[in-house]
CHARMM-style PDB file with segment names, atoms N, HN, CA, C and O in Angstrom:
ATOM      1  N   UNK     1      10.090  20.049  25.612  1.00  0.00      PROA
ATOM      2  CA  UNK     1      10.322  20.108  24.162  1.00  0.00      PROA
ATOM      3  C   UNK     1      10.955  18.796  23.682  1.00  0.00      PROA
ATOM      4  O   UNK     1      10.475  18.086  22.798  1.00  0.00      PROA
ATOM      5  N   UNK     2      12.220  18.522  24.439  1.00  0.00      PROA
ATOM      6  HN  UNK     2      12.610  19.099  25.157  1.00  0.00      PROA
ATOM      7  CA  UNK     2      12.617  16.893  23.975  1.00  0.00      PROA
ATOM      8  C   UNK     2      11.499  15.645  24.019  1.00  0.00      PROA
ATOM      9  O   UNK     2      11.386  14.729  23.204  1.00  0.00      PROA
ATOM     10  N   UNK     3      10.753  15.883  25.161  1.00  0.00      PROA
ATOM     11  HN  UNK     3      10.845  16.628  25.822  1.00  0.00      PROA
ATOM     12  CA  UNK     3      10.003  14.425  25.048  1.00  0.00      PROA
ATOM     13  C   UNK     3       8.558  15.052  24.151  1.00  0.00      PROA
ATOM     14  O   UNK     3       7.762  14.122  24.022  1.00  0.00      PROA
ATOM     15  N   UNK     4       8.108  16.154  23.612  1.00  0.00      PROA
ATOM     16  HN  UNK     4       8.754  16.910  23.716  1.00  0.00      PROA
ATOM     17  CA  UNK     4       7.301  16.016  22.070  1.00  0.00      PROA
ATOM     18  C   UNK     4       7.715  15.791  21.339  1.00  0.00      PROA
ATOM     19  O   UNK     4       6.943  15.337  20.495  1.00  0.00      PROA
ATOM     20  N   UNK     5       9.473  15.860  20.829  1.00  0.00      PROA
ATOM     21  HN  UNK     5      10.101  16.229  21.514  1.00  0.00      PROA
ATOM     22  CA  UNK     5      10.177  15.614  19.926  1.00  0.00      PROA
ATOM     23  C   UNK     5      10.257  14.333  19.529  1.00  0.00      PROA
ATOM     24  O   UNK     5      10.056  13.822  18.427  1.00  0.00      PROA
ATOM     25  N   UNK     6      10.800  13.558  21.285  1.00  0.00      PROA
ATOM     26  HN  UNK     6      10.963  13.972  22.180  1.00  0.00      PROA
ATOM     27  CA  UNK     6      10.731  12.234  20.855  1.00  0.00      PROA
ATOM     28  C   UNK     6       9.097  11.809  20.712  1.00  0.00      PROA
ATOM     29  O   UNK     6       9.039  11.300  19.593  1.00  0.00      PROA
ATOM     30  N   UNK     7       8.241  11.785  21.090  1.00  0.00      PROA
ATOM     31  HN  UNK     7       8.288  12.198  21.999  1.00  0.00      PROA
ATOM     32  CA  UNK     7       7.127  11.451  20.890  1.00  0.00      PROA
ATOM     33  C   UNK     7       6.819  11.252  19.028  1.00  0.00      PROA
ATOM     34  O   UNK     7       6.344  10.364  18.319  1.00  0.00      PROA
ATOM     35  N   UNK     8       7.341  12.486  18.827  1.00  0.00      PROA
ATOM     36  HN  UNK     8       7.728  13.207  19.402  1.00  0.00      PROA
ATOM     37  CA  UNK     8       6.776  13.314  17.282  1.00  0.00      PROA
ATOM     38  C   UNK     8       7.683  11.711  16.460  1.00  0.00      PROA
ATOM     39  O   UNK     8       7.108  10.840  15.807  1.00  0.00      PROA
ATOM     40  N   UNK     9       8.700  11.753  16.681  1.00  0.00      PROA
ATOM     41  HN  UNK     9       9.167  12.461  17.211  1.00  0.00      PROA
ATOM     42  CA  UNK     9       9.872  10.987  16.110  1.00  0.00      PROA
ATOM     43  C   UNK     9       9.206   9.347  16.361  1.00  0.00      PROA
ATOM     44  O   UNK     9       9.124   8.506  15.465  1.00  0.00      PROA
ATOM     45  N   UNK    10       8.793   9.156  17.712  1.00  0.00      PROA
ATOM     46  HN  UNK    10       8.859   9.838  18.439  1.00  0.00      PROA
ATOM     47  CA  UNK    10       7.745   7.490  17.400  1.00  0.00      PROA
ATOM     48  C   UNK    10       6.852   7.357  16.379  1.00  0.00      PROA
ATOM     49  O   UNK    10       6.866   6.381  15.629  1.00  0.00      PROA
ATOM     50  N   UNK    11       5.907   8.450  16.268  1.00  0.00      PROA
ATOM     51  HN  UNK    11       5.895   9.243  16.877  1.00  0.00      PROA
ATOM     52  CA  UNK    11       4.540   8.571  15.736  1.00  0.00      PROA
ATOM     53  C   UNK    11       4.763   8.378  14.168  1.00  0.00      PROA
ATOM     54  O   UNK    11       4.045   7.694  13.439  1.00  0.00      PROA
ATOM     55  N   UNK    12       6.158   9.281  13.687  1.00  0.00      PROA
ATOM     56  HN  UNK    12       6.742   9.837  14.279  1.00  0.00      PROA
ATOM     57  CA  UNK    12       6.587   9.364  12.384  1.00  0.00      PROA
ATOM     58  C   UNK    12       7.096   7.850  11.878  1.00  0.00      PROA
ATOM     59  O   UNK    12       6.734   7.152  10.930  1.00  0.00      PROA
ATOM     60  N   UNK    13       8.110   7.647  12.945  1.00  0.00      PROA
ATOM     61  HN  UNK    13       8.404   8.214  13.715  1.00  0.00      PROA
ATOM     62  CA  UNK    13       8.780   6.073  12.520  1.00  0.00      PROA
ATOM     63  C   UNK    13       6.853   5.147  12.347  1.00  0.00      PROA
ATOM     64  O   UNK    13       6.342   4.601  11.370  1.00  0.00      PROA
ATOM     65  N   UNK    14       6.288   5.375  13.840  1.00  0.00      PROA
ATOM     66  HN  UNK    14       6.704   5.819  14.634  1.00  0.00      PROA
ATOM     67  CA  UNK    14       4.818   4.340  13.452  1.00  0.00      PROA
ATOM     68  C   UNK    14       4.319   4.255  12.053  1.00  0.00      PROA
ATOM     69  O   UNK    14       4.220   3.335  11.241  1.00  0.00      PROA
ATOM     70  N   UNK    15       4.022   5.599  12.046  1.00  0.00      PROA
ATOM     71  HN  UNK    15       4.103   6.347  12.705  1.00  0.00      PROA
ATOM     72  CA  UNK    15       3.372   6.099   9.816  1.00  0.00      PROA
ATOM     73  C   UNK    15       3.998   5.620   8.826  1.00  0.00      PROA
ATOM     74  O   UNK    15       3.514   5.465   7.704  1.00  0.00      PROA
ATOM     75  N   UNK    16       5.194   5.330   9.189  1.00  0.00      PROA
ATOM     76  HN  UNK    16       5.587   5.456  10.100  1.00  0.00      PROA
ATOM     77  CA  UNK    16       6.247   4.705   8.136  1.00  0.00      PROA
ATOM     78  C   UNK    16       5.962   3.753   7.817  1.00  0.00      PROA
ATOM     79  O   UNK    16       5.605   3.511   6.664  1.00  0.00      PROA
ATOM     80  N   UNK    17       6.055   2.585   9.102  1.00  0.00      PROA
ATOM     81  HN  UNK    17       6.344   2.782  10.039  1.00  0.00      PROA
ATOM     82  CA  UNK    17       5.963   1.091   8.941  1.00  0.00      PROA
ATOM     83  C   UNK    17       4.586   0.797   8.682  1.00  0.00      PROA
ATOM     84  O   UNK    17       4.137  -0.314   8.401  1.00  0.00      PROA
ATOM     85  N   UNK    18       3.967   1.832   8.791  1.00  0.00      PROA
ATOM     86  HN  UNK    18       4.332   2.735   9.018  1.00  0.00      PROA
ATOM     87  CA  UNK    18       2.364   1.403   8.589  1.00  0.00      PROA
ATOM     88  C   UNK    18       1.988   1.391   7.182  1.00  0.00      PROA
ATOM     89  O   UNK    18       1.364   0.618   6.454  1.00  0.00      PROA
ATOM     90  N   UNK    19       2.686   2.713   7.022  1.00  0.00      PROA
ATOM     91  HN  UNK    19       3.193   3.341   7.613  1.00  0.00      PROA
ATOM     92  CA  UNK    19       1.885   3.075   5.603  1.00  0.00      PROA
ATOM     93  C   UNK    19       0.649   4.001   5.655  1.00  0.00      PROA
ATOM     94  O   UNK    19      -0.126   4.188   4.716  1.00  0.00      PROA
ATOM     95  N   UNK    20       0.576   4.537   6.850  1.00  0.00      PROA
ATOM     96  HN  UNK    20       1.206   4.384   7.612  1.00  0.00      PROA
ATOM     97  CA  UNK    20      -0.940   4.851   6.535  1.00  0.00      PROA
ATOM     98  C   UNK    20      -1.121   6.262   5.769  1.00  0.00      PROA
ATOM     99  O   UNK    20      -2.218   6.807   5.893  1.00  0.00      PROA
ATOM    100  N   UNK    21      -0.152   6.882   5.004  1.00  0.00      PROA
ATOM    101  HN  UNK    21       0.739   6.440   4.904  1.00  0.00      PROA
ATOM    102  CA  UNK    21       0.043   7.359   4.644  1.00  0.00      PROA
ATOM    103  C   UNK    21      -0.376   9.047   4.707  1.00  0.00      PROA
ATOM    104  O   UNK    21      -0.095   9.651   5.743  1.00  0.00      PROA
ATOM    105  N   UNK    22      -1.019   9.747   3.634  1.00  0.00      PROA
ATOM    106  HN  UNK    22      -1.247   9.257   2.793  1.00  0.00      PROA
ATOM    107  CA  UNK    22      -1.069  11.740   3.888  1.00  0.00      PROA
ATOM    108  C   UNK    22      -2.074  11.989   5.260  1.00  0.00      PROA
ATOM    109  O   UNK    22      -1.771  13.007   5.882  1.00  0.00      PROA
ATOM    110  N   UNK    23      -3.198  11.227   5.807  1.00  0.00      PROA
ATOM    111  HN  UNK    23      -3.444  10.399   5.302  1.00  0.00      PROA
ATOM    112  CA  UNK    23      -3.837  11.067   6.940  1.00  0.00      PROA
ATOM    113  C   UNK    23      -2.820  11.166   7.615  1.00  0.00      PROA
ATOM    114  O   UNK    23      -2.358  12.306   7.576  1.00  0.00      PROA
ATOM    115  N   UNK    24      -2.124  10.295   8.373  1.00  0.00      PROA
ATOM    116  HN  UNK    24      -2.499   9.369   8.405  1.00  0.00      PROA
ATOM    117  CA  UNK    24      -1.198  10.439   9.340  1.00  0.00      PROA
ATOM    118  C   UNK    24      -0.298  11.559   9.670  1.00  0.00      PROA
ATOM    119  O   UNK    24       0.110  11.846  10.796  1.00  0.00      PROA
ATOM    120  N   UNK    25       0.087  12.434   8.056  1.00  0.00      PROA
ATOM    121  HN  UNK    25      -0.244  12.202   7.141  1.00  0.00      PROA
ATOM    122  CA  UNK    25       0.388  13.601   8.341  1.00  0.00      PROA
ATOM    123  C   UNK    25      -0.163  14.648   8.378  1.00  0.00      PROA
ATOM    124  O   UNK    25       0.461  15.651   8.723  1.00  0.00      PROA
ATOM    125  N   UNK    26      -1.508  14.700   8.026  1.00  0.00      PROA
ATOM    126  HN  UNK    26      -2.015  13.885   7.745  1.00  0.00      PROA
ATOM    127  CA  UNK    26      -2.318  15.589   8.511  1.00  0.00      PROA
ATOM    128  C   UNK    26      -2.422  16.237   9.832  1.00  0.00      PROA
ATOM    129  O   UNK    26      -2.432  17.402  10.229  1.00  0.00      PROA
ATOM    130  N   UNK    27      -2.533  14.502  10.630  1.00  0.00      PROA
ATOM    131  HN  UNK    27      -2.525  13.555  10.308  1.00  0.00      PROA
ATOM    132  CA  UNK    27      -2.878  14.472  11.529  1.00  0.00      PROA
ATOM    133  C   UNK    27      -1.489  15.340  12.722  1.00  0.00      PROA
ATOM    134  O   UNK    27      -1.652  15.968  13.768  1.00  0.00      PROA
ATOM    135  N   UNK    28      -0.526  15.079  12.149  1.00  0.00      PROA
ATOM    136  HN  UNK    28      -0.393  14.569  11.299  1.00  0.00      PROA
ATOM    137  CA  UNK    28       0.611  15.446  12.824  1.00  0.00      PROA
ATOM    138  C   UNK    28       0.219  16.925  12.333  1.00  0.00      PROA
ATOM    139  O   UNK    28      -0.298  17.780  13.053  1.00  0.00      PROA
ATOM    140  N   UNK    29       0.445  17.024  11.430  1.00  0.00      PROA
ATOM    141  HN  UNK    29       0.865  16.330  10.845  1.00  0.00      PROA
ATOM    142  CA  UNK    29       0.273  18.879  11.111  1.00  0.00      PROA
ATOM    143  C   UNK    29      -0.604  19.717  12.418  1.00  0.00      PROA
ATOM    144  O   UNK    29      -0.198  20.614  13.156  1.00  0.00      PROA
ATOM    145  N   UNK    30      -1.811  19.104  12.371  1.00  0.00      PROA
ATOM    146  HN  UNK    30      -2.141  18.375  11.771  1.00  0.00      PROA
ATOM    147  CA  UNK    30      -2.793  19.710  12.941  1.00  0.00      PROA
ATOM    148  C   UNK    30      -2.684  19.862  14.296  1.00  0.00      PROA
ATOM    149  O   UNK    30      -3.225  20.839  14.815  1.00  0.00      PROA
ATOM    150  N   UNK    31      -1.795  18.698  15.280  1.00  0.00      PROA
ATOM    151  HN  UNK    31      -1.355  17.905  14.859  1.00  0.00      PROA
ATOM    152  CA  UNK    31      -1.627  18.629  16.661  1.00  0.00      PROA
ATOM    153  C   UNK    31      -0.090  19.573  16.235  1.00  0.00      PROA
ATOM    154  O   UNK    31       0.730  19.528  17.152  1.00  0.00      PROA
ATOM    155  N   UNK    32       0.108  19.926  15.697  1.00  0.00      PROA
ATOM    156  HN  UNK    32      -0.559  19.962  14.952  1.00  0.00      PROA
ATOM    157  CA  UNK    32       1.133  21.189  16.025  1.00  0.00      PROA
ATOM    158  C   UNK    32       0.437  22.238  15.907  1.00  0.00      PROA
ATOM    159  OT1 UNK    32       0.947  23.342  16.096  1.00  0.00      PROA
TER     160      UNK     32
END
């Protein structure tokens, strides 16, 4: 559970600096 967490927590900081914006959280939605 901690290392999807941290995983989840890279992926989010990545989307940030990217920008790639409601895609990226889709994408997170859906792999939960």
């Amino acid at each position: 559970m901690i290392e999807v967490s941290k995983k989840a927590g890279d992926m989010i900081k990545d989307f940030m600096t990217n920008r790639h914006g409601p895609t990226t959280v889709r994408i997170l939605l859906q792999s939960c």
